[in-house]
NUKE-645014 format. One line per 3 residues: number of its first residue (from 0); their letters; for each residue x, y, z of C-alpha. Coordinates in Angstrom, 1 decimal. Layout:
N
NUM = A = X,Y,Z; ...
//
This chain:
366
0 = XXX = 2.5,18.1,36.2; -1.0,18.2,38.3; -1.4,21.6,36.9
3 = XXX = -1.4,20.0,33.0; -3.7,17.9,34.7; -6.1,20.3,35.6
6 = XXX = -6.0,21.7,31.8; -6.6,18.8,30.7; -9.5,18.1,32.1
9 = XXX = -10.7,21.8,32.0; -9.9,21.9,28.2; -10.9,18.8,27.6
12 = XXX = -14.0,19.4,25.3; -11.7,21.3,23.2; -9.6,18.5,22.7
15 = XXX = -12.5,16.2,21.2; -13.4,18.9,19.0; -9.9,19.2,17.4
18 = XXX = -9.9,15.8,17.4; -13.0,15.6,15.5; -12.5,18.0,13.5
21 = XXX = -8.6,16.7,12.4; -10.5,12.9,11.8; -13.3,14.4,9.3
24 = XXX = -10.8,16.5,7.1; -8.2,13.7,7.0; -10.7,10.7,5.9
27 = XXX = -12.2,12.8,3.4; -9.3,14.3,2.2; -8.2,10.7,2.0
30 = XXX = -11.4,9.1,0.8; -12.4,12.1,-1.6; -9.3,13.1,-3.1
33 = XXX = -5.7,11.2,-2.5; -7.2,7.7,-2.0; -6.3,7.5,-6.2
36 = XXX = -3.1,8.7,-6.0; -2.2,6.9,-2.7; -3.5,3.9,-4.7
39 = XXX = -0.6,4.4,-7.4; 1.7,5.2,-4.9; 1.0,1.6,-3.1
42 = XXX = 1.1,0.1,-6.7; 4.4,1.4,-7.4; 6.1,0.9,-4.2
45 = XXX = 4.8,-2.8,-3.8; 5.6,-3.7,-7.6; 1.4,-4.1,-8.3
48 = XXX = 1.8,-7.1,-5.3; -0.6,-5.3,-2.9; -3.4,-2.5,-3.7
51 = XXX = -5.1,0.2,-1.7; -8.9,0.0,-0.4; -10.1,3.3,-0.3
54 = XXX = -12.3,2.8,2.3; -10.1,0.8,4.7; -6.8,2.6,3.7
57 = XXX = -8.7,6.2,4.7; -9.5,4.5,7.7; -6.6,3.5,8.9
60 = XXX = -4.2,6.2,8.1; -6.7,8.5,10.0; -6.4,6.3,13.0
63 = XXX = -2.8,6.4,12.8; -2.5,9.8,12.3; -4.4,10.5,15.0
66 = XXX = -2.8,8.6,17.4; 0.6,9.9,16.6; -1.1,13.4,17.9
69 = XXX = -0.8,11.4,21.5; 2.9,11.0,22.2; 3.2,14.6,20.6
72 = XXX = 0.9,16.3,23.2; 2.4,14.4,26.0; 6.1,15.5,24.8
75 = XXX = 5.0,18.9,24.1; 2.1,19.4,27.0; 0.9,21.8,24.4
78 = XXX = -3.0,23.0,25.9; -5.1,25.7,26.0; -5.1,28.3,22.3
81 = XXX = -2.2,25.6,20.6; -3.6,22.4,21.6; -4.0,22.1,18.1
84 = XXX = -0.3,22.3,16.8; -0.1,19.1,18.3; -1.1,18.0,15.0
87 = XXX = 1.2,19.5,12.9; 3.2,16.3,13.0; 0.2,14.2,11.7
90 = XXX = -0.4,16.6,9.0; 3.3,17.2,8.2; 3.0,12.7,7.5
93 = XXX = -0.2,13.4,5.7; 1.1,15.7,3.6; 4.1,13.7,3.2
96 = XXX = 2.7,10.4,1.5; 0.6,12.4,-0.5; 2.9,14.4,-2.0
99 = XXX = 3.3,11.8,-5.1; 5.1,12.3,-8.2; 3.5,11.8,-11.5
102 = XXX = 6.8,9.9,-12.6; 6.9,7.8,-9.6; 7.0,4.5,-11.9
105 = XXX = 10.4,6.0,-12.7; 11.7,5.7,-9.5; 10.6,6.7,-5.8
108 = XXX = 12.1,9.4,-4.2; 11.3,11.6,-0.9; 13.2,14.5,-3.1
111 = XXX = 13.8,17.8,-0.9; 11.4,16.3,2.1; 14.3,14.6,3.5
114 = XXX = 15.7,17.7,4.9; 12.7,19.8,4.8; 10.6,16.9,7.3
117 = XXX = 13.6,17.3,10.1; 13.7,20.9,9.5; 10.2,21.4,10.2
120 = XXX = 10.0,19.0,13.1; 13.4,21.0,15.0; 11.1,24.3,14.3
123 = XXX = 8.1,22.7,15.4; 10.0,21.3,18.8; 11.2,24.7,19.5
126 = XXX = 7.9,26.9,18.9; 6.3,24.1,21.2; 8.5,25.1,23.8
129 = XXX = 8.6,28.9,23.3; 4.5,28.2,23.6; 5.1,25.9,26.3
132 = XXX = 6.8,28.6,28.5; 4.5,31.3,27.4; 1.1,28.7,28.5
135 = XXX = 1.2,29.7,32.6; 0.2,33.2,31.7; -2.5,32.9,29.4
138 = XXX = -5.9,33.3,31.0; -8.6,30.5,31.5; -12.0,30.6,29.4
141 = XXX = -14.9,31.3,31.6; -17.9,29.5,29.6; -19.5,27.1,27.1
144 = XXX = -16.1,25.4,26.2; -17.1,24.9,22.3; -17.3,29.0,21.8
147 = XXX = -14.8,29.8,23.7; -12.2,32.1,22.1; -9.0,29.1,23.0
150 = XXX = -11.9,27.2,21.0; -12.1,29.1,17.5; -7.9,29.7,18.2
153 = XXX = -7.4,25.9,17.9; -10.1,26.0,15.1; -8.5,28.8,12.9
156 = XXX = -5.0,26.9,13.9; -6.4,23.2,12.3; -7.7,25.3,9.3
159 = XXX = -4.5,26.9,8.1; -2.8,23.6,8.6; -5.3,22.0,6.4
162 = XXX = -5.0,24.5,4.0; -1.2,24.2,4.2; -1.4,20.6,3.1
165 = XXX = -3.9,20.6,0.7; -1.2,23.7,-0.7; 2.1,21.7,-0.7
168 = XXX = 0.4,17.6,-1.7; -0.5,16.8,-5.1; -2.7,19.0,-6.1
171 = XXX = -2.5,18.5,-10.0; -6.4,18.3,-11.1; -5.3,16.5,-14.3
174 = XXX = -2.9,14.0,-12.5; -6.2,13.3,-10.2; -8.7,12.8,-13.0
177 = XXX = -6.0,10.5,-14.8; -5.2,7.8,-11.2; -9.0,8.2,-11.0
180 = XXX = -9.8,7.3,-14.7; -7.5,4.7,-14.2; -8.5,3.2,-11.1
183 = XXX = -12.1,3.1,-12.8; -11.0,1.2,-15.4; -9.4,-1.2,-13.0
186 = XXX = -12.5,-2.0,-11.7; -14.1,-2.1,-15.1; -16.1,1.0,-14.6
189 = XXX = -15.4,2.3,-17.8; -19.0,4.8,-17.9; -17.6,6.1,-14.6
192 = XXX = -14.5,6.8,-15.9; -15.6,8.6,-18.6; -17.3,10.6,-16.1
195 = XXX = -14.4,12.3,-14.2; -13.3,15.6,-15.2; -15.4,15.3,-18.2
198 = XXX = -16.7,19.3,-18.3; -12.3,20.0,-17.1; -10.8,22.8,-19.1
201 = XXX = -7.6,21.3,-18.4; -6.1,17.9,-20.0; -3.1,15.9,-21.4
204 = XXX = -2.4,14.0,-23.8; -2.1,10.8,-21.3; -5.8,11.4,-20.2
207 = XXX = -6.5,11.8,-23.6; -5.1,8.3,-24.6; -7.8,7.2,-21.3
210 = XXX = -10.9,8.5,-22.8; -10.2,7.3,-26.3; -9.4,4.4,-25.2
213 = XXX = -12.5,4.0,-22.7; -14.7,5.0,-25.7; -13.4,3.1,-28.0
216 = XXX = -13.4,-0.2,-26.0; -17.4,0.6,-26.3; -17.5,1.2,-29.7
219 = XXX = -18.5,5.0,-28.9; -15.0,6.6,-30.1; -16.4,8.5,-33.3
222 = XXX = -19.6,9.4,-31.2; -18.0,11.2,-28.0; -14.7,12.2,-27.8
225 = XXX = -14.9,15.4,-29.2; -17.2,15.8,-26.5; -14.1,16.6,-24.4
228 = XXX = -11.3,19.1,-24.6; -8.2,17.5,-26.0; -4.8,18.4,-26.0
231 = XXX = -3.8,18.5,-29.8; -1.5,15.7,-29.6; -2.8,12.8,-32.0
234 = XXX = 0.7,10.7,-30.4; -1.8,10.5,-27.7; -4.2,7.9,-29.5
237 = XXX = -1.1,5.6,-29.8; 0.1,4.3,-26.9; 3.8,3.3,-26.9
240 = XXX = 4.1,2.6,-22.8; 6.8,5.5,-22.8; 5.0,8.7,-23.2
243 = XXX = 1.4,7.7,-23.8; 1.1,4.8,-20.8; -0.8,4.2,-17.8
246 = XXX = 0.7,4.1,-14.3; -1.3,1.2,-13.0; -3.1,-0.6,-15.4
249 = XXX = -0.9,-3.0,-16.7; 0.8,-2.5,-20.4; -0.5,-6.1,-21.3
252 = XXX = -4.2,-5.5,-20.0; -4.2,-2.4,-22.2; -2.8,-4.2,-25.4
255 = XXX = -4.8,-7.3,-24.7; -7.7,-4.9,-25.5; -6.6,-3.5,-28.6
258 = XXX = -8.4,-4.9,-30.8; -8.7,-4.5,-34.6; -11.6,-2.4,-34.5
261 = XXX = -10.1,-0.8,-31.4; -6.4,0.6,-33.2; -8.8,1.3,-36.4
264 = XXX = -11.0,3.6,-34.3; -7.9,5.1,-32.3; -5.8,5.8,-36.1
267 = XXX = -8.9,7.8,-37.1; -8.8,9.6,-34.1; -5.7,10.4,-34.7
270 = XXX = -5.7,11.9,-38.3; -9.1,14.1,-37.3; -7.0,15.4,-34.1
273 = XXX = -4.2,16.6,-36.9; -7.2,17.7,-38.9; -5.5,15.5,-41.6
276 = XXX = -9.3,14.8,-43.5; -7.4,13.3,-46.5; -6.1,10.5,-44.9
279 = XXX = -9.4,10.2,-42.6; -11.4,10.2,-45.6; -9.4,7.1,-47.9
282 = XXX = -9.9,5.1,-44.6; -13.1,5.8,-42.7; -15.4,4.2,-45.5
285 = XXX = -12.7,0.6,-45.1; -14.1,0.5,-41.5; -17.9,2.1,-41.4
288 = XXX = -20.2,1.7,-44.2; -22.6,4.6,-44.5; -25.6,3.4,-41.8
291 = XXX = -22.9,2.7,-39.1; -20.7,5.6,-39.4; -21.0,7.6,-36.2
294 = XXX = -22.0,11.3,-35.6; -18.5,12.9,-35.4; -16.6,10.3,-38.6
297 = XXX = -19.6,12.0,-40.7; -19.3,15.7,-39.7; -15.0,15.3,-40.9
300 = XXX = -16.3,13.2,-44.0; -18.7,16.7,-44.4; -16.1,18.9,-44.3
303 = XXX = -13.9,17.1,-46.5; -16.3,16.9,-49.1; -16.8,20.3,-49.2
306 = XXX = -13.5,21.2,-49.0; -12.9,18.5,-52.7; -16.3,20.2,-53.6
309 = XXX = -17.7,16.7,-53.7; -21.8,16.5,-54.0; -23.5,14.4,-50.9
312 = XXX = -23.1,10.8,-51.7; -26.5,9.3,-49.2; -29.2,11.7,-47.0
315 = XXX = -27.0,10.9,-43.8; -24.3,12.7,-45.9; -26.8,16.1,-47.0
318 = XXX = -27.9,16.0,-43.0; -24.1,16.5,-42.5; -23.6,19.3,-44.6
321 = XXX = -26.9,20.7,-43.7; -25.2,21.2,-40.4; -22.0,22.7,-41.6
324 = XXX = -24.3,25.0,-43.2; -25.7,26.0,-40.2; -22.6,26.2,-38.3
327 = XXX = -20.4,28.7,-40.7; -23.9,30.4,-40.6; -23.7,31.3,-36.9
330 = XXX = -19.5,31.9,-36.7; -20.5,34.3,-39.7; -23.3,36.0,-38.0
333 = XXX = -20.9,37.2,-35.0; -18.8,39.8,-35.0; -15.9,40.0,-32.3
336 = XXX = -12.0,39.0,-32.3; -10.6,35.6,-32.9; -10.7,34.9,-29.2
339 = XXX = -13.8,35.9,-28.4; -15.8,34.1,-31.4; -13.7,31.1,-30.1
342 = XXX = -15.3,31.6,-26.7; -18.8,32.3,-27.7; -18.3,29.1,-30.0
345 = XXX = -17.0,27.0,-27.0; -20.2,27.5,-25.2; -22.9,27.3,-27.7
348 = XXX = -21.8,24.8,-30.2; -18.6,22.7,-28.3; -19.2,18.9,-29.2
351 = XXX = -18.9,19.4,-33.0; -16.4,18.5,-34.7; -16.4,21.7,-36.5
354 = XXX = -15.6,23.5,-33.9; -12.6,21.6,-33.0; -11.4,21.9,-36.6
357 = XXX = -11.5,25.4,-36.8; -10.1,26.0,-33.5; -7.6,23.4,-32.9
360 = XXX = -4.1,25.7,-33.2; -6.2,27.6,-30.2; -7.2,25.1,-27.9
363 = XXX = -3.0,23.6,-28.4; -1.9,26.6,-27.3; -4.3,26.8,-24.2
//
């Protein structure tokens, strides 16, 4: 026991650099990137009684996390080059509460982590001791603690444990930019919420449903959304609070603000996401007139006259066409496959509407 002593005290400028190390990743991997999901996870689980501060809540699970590290070293008298699996139990929780389902609303579950979390821990209490027994005959470091070789062992050790959790917790990037988008809206930030994952080559028709209905609570539906990449799914512009819903915004909030002009701007949404211009074109002119029609209503009326061979009705309408000129102009001056046109396309000329008509049986399948 006075030789763990001595250890300690010789290694002990290791330990505060694990330590510091361990409380930096964990609040920003908190803070940064789970504080959304923990947030739904607290909704959920407290029936929408309690929610999670991102700030405090990253705080605070550090702290804990950290000191659970405590009792584990002083069961395991783990030192010298695995000082830093004394964390693996902190991480293991970490990991753990982050792991969240994206149909959590449909019930909690731990799911396979009840017997994986005491497996781990039995394999975890015997490496300790196989490393315990194997400590006395590793050598001392002889130098400046921080470079020492024990040092950067404990350091590479942390890192694959990081790594390792970041791996097995939610890691879905379009879950993430949905709990985000949502929690955003919570706090009625809806220009911030149209901000996340905005340039994301990935999407669903749930995040979908979010950015319509950001945009179109702002009246900027017809201006912006083809801005993003959709999913295909014009179901996503309806929201039914069964497959199109939000986790923790509440079903009344949303249909509270769905409005008249709200549900019109969504329907129309809907019939250019089918590329169904017909119906589009009986009902845009019952909800804009010509001087308030915006940018992306008036490139699909364009096209659908064109397709009925129907002359410009106003000069906003000949600007239109003017621009579908231009566009079949360029997708006629290139000569490659399908898939490569479609990719030269996608990065010179994405937020047309166009370019989502002619492409949207690709950009389903992607």
């Amino acid at each position: 026991m006075q030789n763990d002593r001595l250890i300690n005290r010789l290694y002990k400028p290791v330990h505060w650099m694990c330590a510091g190390i361990f409380c930096v990743f964990t609040f920003c991997y908190i803070f940064f990137y789970q504080s959304d999901i923990l947030a739904l996870a607290q909704h959920v689980l407290s029936e929408g009684v309690t929610h999670f501060n991102r700030s405090v809540g990253a705080v605070l699970i550090t702290l804990a996390l950290y000191l659970v590290h405590i009792p584990v070293h002083q069961l395991t008298r783990l030192n010298k080059r695995a000082y830093a699996l004394n964390y693996f139990p902190s991480l293991l929780i970490l990991t753990v509460i982050t792991d969240v389902s994206p149909t959590i609303d449909e019930g909690f579950s731990f799911g396979p982590w009840l017997w994986v979390v005491p497996l781990l821990l039995v394999a975890f209490a015997v490496g300790a001791w196989v490393l315990y027994q194997l400590q006395p005959y590793e050598e001392d470091f002889v130098g400046i603690p921080f470079l020492s070789r024990p040092a950067w062992i404990n350091v590479a050790a942390l890192l694959v444990m990081f790594l390792l959790t970041g791996w097995v917790s939610n890691h879905n990037d379009v879950f993430h930019y949905r709990m985000r988008m949502e929690t955003k809206l919570l706090d009625s930030q809806t220009e911030e919420a149209l901000r996340v994952g905005e340039k994301a080559q990935q999407t669903s028709p749930q995040l979908d449903f979010l950015r319509a209905f950001a945009l179109a609570s702002r009246g900027e539906l017809g201006n912006r959304l083809f801005d993003y990449l959709l999913s295909g799914d014009a179901k996503a512009m309806s929201f039914d609070g069964k497959k199109i819903k939000t986790l923790q915004i509440p079903d009344s909030v949303i249909l509270q603000q769905m409005t008249p002009q709200v549900k019109a701007d969504m329907r129309l949404a809907g019939y250019l996401i089918n590329r169904r211009l017909d119906l589009f074109a009986n009902e845009v002119t019952t909800v804009y007139n010509d001087s308030t029609m915006p940018r992306y209503y008036r490139e699909a009326l364009a096209l659908y006259r064109q397709q009925k061979h129907l002359t410009p009705a106003t000069t906003q309408d000949s600007i239109a066409d003017y621009r579908l000129m231009l566009y079949r102009q360029f997708m006629d001056s290139i000569t490659a496959p399908p898939l490569q046109i479609e990719n030269i396309a996608r990065h010179a000329i994405p937020h047309t509407y166009l370019y989502y008509y002619q492409y949207a049986p690709l950009l389903k399948e992607r």
